[in-house]
PDB file of N, CA, C and O in Angstrom:
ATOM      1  N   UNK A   1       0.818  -1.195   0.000  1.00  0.00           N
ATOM      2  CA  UNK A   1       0.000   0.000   0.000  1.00  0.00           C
ATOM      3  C   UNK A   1       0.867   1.267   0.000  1.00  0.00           C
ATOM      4  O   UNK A   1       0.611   2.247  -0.699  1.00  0.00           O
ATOM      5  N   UNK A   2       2.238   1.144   1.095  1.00  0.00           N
ATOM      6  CA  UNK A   2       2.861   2.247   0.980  1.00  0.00           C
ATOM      7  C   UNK A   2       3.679   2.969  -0.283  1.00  0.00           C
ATOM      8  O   UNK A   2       4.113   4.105  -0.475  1.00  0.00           O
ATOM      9  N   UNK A   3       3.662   1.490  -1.190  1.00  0.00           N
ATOM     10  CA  UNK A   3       4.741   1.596  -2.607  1.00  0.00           C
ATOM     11  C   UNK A   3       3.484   2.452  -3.672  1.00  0.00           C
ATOM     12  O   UNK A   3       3.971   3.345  -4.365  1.00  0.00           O
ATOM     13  N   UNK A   4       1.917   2.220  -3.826  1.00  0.00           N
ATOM     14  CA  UNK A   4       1.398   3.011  -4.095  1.00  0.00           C
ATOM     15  C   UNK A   4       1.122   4.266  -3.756  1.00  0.00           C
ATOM     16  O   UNK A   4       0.631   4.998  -4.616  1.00  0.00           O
ATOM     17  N   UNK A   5       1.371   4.751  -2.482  1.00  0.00           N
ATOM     18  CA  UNK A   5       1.103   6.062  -2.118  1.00  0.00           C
ATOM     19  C   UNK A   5       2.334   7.104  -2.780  1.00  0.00           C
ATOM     20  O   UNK A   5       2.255   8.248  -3.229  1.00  0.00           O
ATOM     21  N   UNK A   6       3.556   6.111  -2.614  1.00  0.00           N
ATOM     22  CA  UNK A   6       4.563   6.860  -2.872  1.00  0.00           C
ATOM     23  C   UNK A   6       4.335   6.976  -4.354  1.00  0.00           C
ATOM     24  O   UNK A   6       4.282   8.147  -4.730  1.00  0.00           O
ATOM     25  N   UNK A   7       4.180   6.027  -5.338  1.00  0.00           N
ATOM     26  CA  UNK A   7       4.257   6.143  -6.458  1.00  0.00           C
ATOM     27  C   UNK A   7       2.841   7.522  -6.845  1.00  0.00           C
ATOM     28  O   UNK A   7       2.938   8.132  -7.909  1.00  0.00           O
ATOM     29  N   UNK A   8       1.938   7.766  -6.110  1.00  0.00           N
ATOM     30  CA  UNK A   8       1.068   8.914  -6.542  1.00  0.00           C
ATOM     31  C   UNK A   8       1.706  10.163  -6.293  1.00  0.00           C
ATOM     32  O   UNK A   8       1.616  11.063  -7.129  1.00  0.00           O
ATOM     33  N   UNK A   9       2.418  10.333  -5.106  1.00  0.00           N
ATOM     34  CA  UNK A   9       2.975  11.243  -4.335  1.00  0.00           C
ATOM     35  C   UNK A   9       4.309  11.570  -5.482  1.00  0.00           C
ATOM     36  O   UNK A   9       4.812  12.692  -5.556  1.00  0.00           O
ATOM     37  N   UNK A  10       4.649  10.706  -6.114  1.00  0.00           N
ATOM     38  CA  UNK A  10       6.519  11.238  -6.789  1.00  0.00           C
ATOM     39  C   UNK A  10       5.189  11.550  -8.439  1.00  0.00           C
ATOM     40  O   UNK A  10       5.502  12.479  -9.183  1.00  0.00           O
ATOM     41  N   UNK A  11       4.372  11.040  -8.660  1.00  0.00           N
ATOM     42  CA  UNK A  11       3.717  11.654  -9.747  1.00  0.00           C
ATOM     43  C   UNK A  11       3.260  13.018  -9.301  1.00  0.00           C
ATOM     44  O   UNK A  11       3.661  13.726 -10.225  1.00  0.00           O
ATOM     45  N   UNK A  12       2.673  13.794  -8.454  1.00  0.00           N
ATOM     46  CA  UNK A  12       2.275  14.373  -8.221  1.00  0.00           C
ATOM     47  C   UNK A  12       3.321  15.618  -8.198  1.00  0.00           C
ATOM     48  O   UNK A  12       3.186  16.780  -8.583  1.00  0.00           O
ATOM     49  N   UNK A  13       4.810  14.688  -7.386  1.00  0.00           N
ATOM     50  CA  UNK A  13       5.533  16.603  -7.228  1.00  0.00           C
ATOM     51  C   UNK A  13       6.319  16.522  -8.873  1.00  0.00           C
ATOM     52  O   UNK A  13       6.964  17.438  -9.382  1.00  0.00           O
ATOM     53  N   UNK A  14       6.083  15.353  -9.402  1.00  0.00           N
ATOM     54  CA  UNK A  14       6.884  16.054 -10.919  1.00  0.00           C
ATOM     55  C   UNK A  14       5.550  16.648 -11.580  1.00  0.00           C
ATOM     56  O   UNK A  14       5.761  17.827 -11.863  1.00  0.00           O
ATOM     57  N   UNK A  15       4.508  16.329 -11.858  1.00  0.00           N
ATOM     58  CA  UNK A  15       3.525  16.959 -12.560  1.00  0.00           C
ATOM     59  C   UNK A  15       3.482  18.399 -11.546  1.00  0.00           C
ATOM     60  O   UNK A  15       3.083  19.310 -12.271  1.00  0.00           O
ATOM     61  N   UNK A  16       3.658  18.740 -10.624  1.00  0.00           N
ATOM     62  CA  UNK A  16       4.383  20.251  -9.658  1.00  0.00           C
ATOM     63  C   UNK A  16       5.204  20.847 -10.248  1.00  0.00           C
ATOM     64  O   UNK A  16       5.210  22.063 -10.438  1.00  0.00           O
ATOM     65  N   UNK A  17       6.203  19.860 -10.703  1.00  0.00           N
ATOM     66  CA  UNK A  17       7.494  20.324 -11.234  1.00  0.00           C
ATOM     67  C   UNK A  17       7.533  20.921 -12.660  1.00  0.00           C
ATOM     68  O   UNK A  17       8.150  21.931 -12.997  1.00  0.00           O
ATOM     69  N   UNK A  18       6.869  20.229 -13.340  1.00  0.00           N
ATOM     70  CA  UNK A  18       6.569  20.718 -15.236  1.00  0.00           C
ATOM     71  C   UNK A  18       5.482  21.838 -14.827  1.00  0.00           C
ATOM     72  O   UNK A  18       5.755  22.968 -15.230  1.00  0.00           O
ATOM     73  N   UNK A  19       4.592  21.730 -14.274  1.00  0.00           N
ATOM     74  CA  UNK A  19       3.911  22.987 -14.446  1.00  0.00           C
ATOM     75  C   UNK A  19       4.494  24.439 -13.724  1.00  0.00           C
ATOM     76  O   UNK A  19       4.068  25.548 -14.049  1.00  0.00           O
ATOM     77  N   UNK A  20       5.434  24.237 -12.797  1.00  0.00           N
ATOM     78  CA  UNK A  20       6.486  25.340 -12.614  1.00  0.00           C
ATOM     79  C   UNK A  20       7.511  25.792 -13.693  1.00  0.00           C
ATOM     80  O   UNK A  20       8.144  26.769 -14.094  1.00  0.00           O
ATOM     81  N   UNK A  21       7.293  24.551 -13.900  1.00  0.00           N
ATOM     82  CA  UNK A  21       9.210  24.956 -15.450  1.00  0.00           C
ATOM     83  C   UNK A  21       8.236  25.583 -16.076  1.00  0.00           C
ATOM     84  O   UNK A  21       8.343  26.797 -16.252  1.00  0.00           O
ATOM     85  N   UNK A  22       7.088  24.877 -16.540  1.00  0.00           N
ATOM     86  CA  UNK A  22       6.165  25.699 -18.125  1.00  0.00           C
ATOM     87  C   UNK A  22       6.009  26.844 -17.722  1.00  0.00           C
ATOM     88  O   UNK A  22       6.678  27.700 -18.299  1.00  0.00           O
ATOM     89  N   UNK A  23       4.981  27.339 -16.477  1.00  0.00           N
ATOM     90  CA  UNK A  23       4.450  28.516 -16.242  1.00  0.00           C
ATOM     91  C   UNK A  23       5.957  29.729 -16.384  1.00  0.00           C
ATOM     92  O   UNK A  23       5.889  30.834 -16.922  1.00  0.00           O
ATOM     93  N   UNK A  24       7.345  29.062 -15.677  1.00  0.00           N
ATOM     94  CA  UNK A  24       8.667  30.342 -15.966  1.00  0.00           C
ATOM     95  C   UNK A  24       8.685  30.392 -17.241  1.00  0.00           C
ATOM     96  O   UNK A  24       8.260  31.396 -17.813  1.00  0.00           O
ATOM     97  N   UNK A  25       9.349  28.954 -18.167  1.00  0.00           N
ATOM     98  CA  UNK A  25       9.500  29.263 -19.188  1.00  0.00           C
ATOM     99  C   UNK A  25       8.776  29.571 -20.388  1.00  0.00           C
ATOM    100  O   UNK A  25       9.317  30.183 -21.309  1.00  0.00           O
ATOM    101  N   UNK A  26       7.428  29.131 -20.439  1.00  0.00           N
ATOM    102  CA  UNK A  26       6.890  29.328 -21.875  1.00  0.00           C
ATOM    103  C   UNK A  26       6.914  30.928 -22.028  1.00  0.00           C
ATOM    104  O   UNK A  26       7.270  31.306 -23.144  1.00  0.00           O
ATOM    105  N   UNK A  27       6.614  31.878 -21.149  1.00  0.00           N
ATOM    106  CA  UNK A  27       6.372  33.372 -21.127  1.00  0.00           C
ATOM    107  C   UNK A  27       7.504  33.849 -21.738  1.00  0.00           C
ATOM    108  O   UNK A  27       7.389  34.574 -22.726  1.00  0.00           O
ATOM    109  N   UNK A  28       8.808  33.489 -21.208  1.00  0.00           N
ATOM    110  CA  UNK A  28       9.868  33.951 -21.843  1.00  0.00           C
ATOM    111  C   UNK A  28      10.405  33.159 -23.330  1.00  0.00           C
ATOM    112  O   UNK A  28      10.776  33.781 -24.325  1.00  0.00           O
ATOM    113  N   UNK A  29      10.361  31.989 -23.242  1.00  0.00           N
ATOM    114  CA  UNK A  29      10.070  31.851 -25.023  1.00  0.00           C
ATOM    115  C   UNK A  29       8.863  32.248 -25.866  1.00  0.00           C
ATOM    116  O   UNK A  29       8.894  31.926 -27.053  1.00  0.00           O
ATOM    117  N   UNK A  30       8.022  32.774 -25.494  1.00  0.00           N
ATOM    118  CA  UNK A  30       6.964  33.713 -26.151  1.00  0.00           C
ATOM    119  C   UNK A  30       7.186  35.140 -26.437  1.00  0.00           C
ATOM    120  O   UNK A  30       6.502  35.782 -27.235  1.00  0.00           O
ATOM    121  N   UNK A  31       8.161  35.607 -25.760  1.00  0.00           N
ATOM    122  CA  UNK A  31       8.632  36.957 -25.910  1.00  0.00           C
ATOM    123  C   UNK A  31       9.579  37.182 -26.428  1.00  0.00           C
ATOM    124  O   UNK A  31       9.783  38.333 -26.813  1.00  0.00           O
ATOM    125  N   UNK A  32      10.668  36.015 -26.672  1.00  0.00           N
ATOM    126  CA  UNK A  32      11.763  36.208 -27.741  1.00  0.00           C
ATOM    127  C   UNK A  32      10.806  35.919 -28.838  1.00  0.00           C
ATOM    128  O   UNK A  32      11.086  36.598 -29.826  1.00  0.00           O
ATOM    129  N   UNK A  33       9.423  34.888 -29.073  1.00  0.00           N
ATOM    130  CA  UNK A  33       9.667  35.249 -30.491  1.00  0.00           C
ATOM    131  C   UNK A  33       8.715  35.797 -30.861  1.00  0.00           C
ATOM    132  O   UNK A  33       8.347  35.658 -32.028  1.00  0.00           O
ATOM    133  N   UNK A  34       7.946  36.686 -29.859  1.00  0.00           N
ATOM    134  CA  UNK A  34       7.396  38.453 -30.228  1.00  0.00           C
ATOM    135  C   UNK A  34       8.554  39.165 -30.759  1.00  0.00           C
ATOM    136  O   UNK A  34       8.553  39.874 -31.765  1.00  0.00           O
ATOM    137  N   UNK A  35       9.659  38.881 -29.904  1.00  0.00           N
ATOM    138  CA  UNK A  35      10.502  40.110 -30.582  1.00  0.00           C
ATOM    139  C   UNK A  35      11.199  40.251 -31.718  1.00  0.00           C
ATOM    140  O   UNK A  35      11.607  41.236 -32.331  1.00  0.00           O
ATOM    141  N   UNK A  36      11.315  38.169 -32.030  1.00  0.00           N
ATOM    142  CA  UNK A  36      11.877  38.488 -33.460  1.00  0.00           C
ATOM    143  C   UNK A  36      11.035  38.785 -34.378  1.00  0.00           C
ATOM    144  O   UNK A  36      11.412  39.458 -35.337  1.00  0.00           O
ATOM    145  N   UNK A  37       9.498  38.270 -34.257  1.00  0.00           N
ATOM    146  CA  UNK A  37       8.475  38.813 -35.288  1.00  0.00           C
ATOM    147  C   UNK A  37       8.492  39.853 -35.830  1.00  0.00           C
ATOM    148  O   UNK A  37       8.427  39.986 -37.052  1.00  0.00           O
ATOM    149  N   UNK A  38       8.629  41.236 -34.591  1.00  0.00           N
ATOM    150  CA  UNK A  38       8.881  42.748 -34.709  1.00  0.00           C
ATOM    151  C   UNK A  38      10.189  42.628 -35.394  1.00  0.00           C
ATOM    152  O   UNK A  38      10.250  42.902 -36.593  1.00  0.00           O
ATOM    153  N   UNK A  39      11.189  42.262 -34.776  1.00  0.00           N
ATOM    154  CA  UNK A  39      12.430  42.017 -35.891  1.00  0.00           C
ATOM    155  C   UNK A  39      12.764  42.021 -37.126  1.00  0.00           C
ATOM    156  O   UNK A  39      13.426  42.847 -37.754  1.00  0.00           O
ATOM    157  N   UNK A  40      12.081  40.672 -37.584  1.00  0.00           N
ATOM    158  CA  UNK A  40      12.045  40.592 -38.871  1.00  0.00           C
ATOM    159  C   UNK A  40      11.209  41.178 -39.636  1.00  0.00           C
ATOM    160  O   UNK A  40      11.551  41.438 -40.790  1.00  0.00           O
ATOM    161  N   UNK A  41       9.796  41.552 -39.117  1.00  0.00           N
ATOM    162  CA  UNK A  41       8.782  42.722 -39.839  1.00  0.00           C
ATOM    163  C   UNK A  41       9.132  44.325 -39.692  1.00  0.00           C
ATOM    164  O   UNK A  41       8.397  45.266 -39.990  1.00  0.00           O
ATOM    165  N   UNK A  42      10.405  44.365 -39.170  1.00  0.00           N
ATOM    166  CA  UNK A  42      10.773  45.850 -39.396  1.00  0.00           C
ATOM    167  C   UNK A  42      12.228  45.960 -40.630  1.00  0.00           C
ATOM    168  O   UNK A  42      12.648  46.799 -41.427  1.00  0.00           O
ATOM    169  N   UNK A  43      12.502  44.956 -40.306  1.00  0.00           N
ATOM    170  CA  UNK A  43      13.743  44.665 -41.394  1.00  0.00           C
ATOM    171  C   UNK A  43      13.196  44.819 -43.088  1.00  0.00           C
ATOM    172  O   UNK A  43      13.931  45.354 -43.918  1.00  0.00           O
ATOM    173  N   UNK A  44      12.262  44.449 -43.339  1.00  0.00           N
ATOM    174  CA  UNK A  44      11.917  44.482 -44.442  1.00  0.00           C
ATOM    175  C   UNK A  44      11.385  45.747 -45.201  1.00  0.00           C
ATOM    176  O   UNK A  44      11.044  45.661 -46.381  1.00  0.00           O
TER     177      UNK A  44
END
């Protein structure tokens, strides 16, 4: 019983864990490529 609790519990803090990495990182790879959009649509 205890090998299942643990196994919900180590799912639980990595699915913690990806939705911390996503929520830092996707914002900031969304804004480099706002900026190259502006970038390359001013270059032309």
């Amino acid at each position: 019983m205890k090998k299942d609790n643990n196994k919900k519990q180590d799912l639980q803090t990595r699915r913690e864990f990806f939705k911390k990495a996503a929520k830092t990182v996707l914002p900031i790879i969304g804004s480099i490529l706002i900026i190259q959009l502006f970038c390359t649509k001013s270059n032309k």
